[in-house]
C-alpha positions in Angstrom: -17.9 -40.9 -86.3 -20.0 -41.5 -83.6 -17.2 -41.2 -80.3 -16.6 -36.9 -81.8 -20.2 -36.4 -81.8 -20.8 -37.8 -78.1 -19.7 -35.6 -75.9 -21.5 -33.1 -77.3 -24.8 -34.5 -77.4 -24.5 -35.9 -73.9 -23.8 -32.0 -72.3 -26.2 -30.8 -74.7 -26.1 -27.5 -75.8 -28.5 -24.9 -74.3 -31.4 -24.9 -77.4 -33.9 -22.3 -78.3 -36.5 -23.1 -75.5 -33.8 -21.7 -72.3 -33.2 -18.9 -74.8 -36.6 -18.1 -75.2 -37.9 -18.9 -71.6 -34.9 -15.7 -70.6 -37.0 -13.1 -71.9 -40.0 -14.3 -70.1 -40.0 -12.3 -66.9 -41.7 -8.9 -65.6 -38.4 -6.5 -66.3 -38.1 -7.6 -70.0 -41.6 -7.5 -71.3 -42.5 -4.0 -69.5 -39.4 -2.6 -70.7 -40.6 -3.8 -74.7 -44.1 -3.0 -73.9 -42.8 0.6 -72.7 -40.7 0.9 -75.8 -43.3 0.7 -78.4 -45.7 2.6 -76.6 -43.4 5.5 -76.8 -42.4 4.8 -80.6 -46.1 4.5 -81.5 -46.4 8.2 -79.1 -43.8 10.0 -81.3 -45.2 9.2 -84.3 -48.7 9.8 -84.2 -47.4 13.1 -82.6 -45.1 13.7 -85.9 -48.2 12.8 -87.4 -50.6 15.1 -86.4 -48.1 17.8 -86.4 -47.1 18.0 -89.9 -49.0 18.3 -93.4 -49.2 14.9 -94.7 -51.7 15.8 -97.1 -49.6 16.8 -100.2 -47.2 14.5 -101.7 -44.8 16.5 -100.8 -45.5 16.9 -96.9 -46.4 12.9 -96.9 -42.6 12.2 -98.9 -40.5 15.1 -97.5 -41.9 16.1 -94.1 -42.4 19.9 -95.2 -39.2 20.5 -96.3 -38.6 21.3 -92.3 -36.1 19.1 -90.7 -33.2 20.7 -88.2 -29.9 19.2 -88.3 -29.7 16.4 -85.3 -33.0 14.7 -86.7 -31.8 14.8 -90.4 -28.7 13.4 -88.6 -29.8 10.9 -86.4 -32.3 9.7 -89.1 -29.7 9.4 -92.2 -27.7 7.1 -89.0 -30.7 5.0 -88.6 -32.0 4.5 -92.2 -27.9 3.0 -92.7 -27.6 1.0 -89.8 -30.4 -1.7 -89.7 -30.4 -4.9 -87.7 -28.2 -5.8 -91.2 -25.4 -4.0 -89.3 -26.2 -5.7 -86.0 -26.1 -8.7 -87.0 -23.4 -9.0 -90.4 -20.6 -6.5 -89.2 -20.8 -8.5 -85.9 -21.0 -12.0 -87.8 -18.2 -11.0 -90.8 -16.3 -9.5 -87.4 -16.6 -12.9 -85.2 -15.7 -14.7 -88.7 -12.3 -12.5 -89.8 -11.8 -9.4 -87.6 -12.2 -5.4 -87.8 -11.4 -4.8 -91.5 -15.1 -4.8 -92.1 -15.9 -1.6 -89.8 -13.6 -0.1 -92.8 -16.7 -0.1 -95.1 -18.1 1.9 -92.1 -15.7 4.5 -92.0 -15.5 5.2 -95.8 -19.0 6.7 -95.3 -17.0 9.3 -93.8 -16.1 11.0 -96.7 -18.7 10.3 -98.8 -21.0 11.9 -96.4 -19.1 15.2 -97.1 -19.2 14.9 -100.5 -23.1 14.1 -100.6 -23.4 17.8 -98.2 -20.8 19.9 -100.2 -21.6 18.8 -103.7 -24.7 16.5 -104.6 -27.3 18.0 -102.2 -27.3 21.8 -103.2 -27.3 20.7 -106.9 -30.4 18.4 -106.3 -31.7 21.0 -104.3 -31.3 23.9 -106.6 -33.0 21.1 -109.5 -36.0 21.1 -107.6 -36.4 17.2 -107.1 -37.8 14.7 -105.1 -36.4 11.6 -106.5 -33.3 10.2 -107.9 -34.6 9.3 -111.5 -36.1 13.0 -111.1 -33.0 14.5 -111.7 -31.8 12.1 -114.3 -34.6 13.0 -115.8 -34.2 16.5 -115.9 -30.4 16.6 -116.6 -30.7 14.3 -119.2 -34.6 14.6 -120.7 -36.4 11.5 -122.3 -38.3 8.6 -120.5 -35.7 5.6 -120.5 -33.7 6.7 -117.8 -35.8 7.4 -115.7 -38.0 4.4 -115.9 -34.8 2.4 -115.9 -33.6 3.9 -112.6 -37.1 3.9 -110.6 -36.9 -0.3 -111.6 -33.4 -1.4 -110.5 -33.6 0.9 -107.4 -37.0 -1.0 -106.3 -35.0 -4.0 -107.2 -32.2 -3.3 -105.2 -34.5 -2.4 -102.3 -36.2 -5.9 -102.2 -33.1 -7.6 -102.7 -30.4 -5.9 -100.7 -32.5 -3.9 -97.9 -35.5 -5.0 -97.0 -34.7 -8.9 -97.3 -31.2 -8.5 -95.3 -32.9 -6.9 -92.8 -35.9 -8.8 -92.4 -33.8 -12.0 -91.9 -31.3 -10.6 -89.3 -34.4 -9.0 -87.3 -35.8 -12.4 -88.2 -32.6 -14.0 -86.2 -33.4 -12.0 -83.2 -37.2 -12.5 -82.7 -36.4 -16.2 -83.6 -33.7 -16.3 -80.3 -35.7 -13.9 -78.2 -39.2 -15.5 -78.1 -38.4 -18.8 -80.1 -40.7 -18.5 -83.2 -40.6 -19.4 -86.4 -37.9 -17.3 -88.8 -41.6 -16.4 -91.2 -43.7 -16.0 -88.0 -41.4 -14.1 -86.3 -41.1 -12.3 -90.3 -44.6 -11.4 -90.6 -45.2 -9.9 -87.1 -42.2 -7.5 -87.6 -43.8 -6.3 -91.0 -47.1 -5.9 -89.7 -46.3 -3.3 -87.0 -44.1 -1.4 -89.4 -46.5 -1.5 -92.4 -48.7 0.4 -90.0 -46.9 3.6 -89.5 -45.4 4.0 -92.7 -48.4 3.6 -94.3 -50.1 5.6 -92.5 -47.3 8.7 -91.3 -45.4 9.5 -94.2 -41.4 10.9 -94.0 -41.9 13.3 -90.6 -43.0 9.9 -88.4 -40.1 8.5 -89.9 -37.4 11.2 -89.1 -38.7 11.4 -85.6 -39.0 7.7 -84.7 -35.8 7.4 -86.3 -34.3 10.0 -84.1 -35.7 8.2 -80.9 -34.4 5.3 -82.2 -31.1 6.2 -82.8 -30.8 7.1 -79.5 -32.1 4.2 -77.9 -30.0 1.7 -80.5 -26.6 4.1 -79.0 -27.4 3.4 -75.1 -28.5 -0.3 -75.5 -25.2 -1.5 -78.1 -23.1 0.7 -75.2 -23.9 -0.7 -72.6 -23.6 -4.2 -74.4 -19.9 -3.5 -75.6 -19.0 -2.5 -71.6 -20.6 -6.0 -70.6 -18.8 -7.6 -73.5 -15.4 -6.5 -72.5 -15.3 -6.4 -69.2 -16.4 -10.3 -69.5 -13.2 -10.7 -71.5 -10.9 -8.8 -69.3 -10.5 -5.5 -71.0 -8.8 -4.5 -74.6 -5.6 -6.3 -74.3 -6.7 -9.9 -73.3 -9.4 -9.3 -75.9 -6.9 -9.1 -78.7 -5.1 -12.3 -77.3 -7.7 -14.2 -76.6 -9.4 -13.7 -80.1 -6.3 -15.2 -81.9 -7.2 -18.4 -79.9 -10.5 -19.1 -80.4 -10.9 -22.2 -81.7 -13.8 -24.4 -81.5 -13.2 -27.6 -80.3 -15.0 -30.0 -83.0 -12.9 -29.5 -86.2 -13.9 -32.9 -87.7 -16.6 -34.5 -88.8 -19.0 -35.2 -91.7 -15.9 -37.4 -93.1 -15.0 -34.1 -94.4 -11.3 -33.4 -94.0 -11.5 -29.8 -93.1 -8.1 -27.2 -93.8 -7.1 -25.4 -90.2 -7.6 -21.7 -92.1 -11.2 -22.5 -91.8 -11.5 -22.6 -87.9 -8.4 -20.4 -87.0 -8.8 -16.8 -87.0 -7.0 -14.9 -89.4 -3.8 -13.6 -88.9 -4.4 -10.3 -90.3 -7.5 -9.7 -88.1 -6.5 -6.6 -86.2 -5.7 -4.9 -89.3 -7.7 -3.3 -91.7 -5.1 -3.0 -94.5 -5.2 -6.7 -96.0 -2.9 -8.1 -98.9 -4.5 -7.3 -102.0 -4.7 -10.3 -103.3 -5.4 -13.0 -101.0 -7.0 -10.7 -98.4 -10.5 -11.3 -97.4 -11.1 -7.5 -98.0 -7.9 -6.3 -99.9 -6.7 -2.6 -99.6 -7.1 -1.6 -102.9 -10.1 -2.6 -103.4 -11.1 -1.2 -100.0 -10.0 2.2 -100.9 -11.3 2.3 -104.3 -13.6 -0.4 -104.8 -15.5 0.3 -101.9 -15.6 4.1 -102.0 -17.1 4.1 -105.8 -19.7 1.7 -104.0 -20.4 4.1 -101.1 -20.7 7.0 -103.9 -23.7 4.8 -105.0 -25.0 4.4 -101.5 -24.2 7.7 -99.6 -24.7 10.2 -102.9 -27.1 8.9 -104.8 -29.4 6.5 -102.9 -33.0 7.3 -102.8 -33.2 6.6 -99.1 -30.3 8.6 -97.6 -30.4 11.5 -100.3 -34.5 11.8 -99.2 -33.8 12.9 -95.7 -30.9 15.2 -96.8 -33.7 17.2 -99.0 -36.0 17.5 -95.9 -33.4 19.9 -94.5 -34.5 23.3 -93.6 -31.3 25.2 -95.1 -27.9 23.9 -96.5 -25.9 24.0 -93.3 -28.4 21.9 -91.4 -27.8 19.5 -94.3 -24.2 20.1 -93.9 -24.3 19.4 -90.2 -26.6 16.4 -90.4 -23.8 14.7 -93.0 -21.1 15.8 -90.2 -23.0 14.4 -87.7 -23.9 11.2 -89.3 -20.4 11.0 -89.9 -19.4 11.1 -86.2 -21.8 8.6 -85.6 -20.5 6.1 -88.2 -17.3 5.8 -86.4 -19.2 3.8 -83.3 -19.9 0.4 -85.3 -16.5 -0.7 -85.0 -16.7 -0.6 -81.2 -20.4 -1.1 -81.0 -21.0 -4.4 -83.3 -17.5 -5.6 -84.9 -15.9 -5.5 -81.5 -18.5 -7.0 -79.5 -19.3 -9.7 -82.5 -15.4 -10.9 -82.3 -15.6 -10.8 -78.3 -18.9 -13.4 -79.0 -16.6 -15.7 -80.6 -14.3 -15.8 -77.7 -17.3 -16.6 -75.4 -19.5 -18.9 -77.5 -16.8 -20.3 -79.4 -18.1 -23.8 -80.2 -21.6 -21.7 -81.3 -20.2 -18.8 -83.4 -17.2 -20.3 -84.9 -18.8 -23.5 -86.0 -17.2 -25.5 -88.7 -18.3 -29.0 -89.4 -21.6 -28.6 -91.3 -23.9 -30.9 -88.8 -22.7 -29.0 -85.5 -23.7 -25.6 -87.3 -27.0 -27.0 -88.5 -27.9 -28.4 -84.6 -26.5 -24.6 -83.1 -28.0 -22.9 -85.5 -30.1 -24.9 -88.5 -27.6 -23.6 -91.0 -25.1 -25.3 -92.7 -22.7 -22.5 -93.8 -21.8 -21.0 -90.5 -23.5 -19.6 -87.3 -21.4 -16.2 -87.3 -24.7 -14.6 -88.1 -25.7 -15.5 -84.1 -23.0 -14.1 -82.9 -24.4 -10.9 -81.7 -27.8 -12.0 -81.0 -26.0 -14.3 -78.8 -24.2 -11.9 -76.9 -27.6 -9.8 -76.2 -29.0 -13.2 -75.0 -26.8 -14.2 -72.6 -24.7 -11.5 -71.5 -27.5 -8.6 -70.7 -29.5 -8.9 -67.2 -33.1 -8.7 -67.3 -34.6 -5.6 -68.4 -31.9 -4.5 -70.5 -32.1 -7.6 -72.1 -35.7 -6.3 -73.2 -34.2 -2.9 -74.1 -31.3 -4.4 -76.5 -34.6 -6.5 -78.2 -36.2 -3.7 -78.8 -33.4 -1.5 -79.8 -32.8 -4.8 -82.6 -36.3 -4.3 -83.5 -35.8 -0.4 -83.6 -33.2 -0.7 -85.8 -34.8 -2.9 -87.9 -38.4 -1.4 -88.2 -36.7 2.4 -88.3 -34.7 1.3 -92.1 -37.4 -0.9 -92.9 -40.1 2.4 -93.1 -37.3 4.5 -94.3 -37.1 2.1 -96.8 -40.9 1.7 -97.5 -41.4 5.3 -97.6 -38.7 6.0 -100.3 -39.6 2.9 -102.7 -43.4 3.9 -102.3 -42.2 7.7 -103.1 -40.2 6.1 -106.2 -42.8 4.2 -107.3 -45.7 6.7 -107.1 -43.3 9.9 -108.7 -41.8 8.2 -111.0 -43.6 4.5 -112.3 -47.6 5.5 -111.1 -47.7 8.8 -112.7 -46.5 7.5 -115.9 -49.2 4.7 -116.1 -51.8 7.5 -114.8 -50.9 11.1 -116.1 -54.2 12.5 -115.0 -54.1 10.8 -111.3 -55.2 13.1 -108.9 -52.8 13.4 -105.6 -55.4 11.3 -103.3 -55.0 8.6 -106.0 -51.1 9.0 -106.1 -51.0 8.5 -102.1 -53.5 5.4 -101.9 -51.4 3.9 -104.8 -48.1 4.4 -103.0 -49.5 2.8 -99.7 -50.9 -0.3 -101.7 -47.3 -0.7 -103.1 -45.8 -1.1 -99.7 -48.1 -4.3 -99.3 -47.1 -5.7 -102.9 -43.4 -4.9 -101.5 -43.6 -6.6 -98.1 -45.2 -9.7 -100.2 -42.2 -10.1 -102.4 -39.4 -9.6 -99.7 -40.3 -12.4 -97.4 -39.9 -14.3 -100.6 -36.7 -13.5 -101.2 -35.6 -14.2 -97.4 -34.3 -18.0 -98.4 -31.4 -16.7 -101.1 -30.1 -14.7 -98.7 -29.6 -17.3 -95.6 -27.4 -19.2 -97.9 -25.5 -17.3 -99.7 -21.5 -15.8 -99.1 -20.5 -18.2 -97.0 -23.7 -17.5 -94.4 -21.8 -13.9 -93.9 -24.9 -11.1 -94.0 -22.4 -8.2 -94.5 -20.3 -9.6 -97.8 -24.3 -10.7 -99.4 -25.3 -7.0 -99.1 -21.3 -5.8 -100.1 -21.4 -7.9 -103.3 -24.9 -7.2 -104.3 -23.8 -3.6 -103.9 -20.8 -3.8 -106.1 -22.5 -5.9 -108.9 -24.9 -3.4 -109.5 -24.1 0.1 -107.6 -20.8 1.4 -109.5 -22.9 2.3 -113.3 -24.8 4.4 -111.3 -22.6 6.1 -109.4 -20.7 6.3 -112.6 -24.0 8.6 -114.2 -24.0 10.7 -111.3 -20.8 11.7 -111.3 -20.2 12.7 -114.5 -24.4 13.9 -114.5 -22.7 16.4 -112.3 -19.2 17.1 -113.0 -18.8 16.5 -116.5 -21.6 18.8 -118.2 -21.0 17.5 -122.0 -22.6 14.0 -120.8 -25.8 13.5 -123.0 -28.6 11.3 -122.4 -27.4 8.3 -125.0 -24.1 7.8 -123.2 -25.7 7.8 -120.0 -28.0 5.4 -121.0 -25.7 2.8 -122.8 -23.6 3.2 -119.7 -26.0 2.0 -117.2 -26.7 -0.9 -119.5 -23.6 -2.4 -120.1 -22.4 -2.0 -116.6 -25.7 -3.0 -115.7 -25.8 -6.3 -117.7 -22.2 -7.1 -116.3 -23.2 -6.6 -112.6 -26.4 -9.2 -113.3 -23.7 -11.8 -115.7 -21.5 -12.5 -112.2 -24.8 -11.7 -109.7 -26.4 -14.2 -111.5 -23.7 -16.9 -111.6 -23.0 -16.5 -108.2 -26.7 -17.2 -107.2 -26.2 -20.4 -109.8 -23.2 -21.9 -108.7 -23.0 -20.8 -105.2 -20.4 -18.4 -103.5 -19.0 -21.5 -101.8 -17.6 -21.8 -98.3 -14.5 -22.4 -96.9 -15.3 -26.2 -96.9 -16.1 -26.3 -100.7 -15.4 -23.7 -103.3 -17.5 -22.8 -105.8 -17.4 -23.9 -109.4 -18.2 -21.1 -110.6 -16.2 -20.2 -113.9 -13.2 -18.1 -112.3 -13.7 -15.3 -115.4 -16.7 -14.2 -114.0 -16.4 -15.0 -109.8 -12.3 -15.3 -109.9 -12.0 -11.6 -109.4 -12.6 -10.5 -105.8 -16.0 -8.1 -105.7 -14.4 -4.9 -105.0 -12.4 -5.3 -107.9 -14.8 -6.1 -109.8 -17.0 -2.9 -108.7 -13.4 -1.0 -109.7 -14.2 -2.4 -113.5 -17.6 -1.8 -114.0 -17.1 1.3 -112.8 -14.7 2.4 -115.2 -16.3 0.5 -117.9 -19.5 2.6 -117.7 -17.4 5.8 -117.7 -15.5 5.2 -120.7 -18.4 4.3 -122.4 -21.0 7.3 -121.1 -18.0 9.7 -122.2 -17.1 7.6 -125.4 -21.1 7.7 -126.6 -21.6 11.4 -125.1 -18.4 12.4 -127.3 -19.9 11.1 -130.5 -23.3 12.3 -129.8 -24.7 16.1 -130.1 -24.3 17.6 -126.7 -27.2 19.0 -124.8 -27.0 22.8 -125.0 -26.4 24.9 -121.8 -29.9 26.4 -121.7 -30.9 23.0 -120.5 -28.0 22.0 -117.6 -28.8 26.1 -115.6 -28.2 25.3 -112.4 -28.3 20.9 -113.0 -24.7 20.9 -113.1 -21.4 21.4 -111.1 -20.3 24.2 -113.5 -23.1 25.7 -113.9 -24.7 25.7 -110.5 -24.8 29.7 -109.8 -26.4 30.8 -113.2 -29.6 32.5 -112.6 -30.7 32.6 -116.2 -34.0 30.7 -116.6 -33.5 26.9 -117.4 -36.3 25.6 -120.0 -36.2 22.0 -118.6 -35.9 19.3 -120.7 -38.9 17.8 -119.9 -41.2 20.9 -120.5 -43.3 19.9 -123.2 -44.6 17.3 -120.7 -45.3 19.8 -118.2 -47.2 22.1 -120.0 -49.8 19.4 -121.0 -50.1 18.9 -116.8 -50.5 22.4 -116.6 -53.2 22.3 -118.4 -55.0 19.8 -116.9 -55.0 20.9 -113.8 -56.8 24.0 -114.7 -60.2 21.9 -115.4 -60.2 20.6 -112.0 -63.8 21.5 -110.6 -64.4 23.2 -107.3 -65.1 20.5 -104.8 -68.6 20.8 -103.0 -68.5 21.7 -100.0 -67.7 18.9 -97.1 -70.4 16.1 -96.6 -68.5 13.1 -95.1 -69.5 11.3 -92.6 -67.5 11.1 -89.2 -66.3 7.7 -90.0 -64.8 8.9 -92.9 -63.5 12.0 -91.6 -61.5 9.6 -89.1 -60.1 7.7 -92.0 -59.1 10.6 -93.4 -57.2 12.1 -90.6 -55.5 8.8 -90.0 -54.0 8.7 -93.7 -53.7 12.2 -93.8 -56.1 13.4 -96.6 -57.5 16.2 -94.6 -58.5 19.8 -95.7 -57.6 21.3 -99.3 -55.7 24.7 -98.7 -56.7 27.5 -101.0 -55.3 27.7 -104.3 -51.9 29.4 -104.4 -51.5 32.5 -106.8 -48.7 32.6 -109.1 -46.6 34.6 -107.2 -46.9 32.2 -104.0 -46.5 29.3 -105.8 -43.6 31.5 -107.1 -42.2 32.3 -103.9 -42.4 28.6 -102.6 -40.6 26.9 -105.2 -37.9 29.8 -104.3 -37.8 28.7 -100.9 -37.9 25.5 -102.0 -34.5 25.3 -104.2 -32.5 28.1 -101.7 -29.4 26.6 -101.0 -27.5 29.7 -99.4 -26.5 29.6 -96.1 -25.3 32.1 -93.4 -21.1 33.0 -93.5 -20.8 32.5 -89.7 -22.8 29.0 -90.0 -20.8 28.0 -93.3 -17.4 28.4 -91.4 -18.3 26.5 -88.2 -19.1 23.9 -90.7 -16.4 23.6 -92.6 -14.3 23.5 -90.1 -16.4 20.6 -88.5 -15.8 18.9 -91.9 -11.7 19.2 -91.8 -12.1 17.9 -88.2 -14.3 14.9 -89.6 -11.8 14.2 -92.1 -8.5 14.4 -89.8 -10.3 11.6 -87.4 -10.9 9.4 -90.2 -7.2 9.8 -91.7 -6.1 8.8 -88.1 -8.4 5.5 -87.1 -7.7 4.5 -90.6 -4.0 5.1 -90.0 -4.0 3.4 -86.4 -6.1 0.6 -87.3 -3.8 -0.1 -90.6 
């Protein structure tokens, strides 16, 4: 035992102090110091710029966004320093198929532009559960929607990427993981809180930009270290670390060796890491979830100013989601060829003295790379481009589960809460969020076989697919009622939790030590298992729907695919609630006129309470909720789009097709 462990002790591994004492010079700290200060410019411009006053200035920016903001930002809210770190990690760990679950988003982002947005647009909403709630009528749903997606948030998003922006600032300046955890949070927190969606969408847009440079310039370090495209491939195949055994553990040579199937993205379907059938359907019913229903991304697609800029952003996006496979799988495989014994750690006590995990240091690998491949300076520019990332999904992320929360919980505890109380209550609930992710940080560093990306894949397929299941047929299918949608989302729901929750008993396992978990509920691989919940929930939506009265058509103008152009007047669903608003509002007293204090004025500004416009007549108020559910578009604009789309759609057929 002791003769494999000394040679490696004796050399000595560089340890966190030389990786911390590299960022320590003039070039990297004025670079990060320059970086935030111009973050910190654009959004107090954004800020000041636009009404943040009005829920729906503070949540959708003023319904005002052009296309390459909308664009950049939809880009940015998906790829957090999740993506940084887990697609490098899984990649180092088994190869390119994961940039597939990249390049699905593809078409899904066309089919969020061409068919989801202008029906949520021409609903009038602001949230998800809004819609459900006006396509479907009554409480549950809603309620039940605004819950798991604030669930989802704290357990997919914001924990995921806390603990890979964690990794960096842990590397970088060698803190502690909850130190380095509670520094990151604190700057965010502040301009969330205090700028609403516009300060998003811009520093998202800056950051976007800055995250595309740095992670370039990375991958042209990365392989011209290797020796360029070819050598890469050969070399990968042969990276092997060089302690195998250890921890009188008697450890099987498909654990260290890379796969054979790692250039392809097509894997057997069924003993395939990530098999195709369950790439192509699986994982596409997933992305419907994520890309066409998702609070977050579907947020910034209503800010758009018209429906080809939210046609174009989708596009855009779209071209932009082909990069991670060069700009984080790539690079995370070409770490293992460099850092071999780090990244591609095996026996349990090596990983936990590389990296203080047992499971596997693949989540390094890109961190890694940054760390020792950059030169000074652009070291301090990839840093902050990690942090970037990180903070620019983490206030996305804020802002939508604070938009959730206040819409769609707050005003159901509070019907008479004015909007000043509805904005202070969604800011408080960032705090309580914050509180409970750092919480959650532990469950994820252990679980799926210390792979980031497969954690956030599974959570996603254990409880994503009912959803998308409900919006689907919510829009295509106009006989749905509000029974079989709900019974839907419950059973597929409570199968999602039965094999979520047995996996976080028993363990995903490693490589070293399987599971023993029953194999009825974890023996089916989880983008299989996404492919039956999926279908469950739709047999049993239409099965209840069917034997259930439908809902008549004077309720679904213009909430449904079939319906979408009627013009007749829809009496929502929901009215009889509205009408008791209504006439609340009208008792609101004339405020005196203004008597605060400078200090408070300043306050004010800063949170974005400032003056009360004049009260709209009807036929404003009229005329803005026309603008505000428009969805037509110029003929010459709607062409140059479409045929952007087909283009779009052609280049994913083919790097699917050459990557097979």
């Amino acid at each position: 035992m002791a003769s494999t462990l000394s040679p490696s002790t004796v050399t000595g591994t560089p340890g966190p102090p030389e990786m911390s004492e590299r960022i320590r010079n003039a070039a990297d700290i004025s670079v990060i110091v320059v970086y935030f200060v111009v973050v910190m410019a654009v959004g107090l411009w954004a800020m000041l710029k636009t009404s943040r006053d009005t829920v729906g200035g503070f949540f959708l920016a003023g319904r005002d966004v052009a296309w390459w903001p909308m664009g950049a930002s939809l880009f940015a809210s998906n790829i957090g320093s999740g993506h940084f770190v887990g697609l490098a990690g899984t990649g180092a760990a088994s190869g390119i198929a994961i940039a597939a679950f990249e390049w699905n988003a593809l078409l899904l982002l066309l089919v969020l532009g061409w068919f989801f947005v202008p029906i949520y647009i021409k609903a009038g909403v602001m949230t998800m559960p809004e819609y459900l709630k006006k396509r479907f009528g009554g409480k549950r749903l809603q309620i039940y929607l605004s819950v798991l997606s604030l669930f989802i948030c704290v357990a997919l998003r914001i924990s995921s990427d806390i603990f890979s922006g964690a990794i960096f600032i842990k590397l970088a300046l060698g803190l502690d993981l909850y130190l380095a955890i509670f520094i990151l949070l604190a700057i965010t927190a502040v301009y969330t809180i205090t700028g609403g969606l516009a300060s998003v969408i811009y520093t998202d847009t800056v950051q976007t930009i800055i995250m595309l440079i740095g992670s370039f310039i990375l991958m042209g370090f990365a392989f011209a270290k290797v020796g360029g495209y070819e050598s890469f491939t050969e070399k990968y195949m042969n990276a092997i670390p060089s302690i195998v055994e250890g921890d009188n553990l008697t450890i099987s040579p498909r654990c260290y060796t890379p796969q054979d199937d790692s250039f392809h993205i097509f894997r057997d379907a069924v003993t395939g890491d990530i098999p195709w059938p369950g790439m192509l359907v699986g994982m596409t019913i997933v992305a419907v979830w994520y890309w066409c229903t998702d609070q977050v991304i579907v947020q910034r697609c209503l800010s758009g100013k018209d429906m080809s800029h939210v046609k174009a952003a989708c596009i855009m996006c779209g071209y932009l989601k082909l990069l991670p496979m060069f700009l984080m799988v790539m690079p995370g495989m070409i770490s293992r060829i460099l850092y071999t014994e780090k990244v591609a750690c095996v026996v349990p006590s090596e990983c936990v003295k590389h990296c203080g995990t047992e499971v596997g240091c693949t989540n390094y690998a890109y961190p890694m790379l940054v760390m020792e491949l950059m030169p000074d300076g652009l070291r301090g520019l990839m840093l902050s481009v990690m942090l970037a990332s990180l903070m620019s999904s983490l206030t996305s992320i804020f802002n939508s589960a604070s938009t959730l929360f206040t819409m769609d919980l707050y005003t159901r505890i509070r019907k008479q809460a004015s909007e000043k109380e509805l904005l202070i209550a969604g800011r408080l609930f960032i705090i309580l969020l914050i509180v409970i992710s750092i919480l959650w940080v532990p469950l994820v560093q252990v679980s799926q076989n210390g792979q980031l990306f497969h954690y956030i894949e599974s959570i996603s397929s254990y409880l994503g697919p009912p959803i998308a299941a409900v919006f689907l047929l919510a829009i295509f299918c106009k006989r749905v009622n509000e029974q079989g949608a709900f019974w839907g989302l419950i059973i597929g729901l409570v199968m999602g939790l039965i094999r979520m929750i047995a996996e976080f008993a028993y363990g995903t396992g490693s490589c070293l030590a399987a599971s023993d978990c029953p194999k009825i509920i974890c023996g089916v691989h989880y983008l299989y298992f996404a492919i039956i919940i999926f279908f469950v929930s739709i047999l049993v939506i239409l099965g209840i729907s069917l034997l259930t009265k439908p809902i008549p058509d004077v309720h679904l103008y213009r909430l449904c695919w079939a319906l979408r152009n009627s013009t007749e007047e829809r009496i929502d669903l929901d009215a009889e609630e509205k009408r008791h608003e209504e006439a609340d509002d009208d008792i609101d007293e004339d405020n005196p006129e203004d008597t605060r204090g400078w200090l408070r004025k300043a306050y004010d500004l800063f949170c974005g309470f400032q003056k009360k416009g004049p009260k709209l007549s009807k036929e404003e108020e009229e005329a803005q909720r026309k603008k505000l559910t428009d969805t037509s578009e110029k003929p010459l604009w709607r062409t140059i789009v479409n045929i952007n789309a087909i283009l779009l759609l052609t280049v994913a057929v083919f790097v699917h097709a050459y990557f097979a």
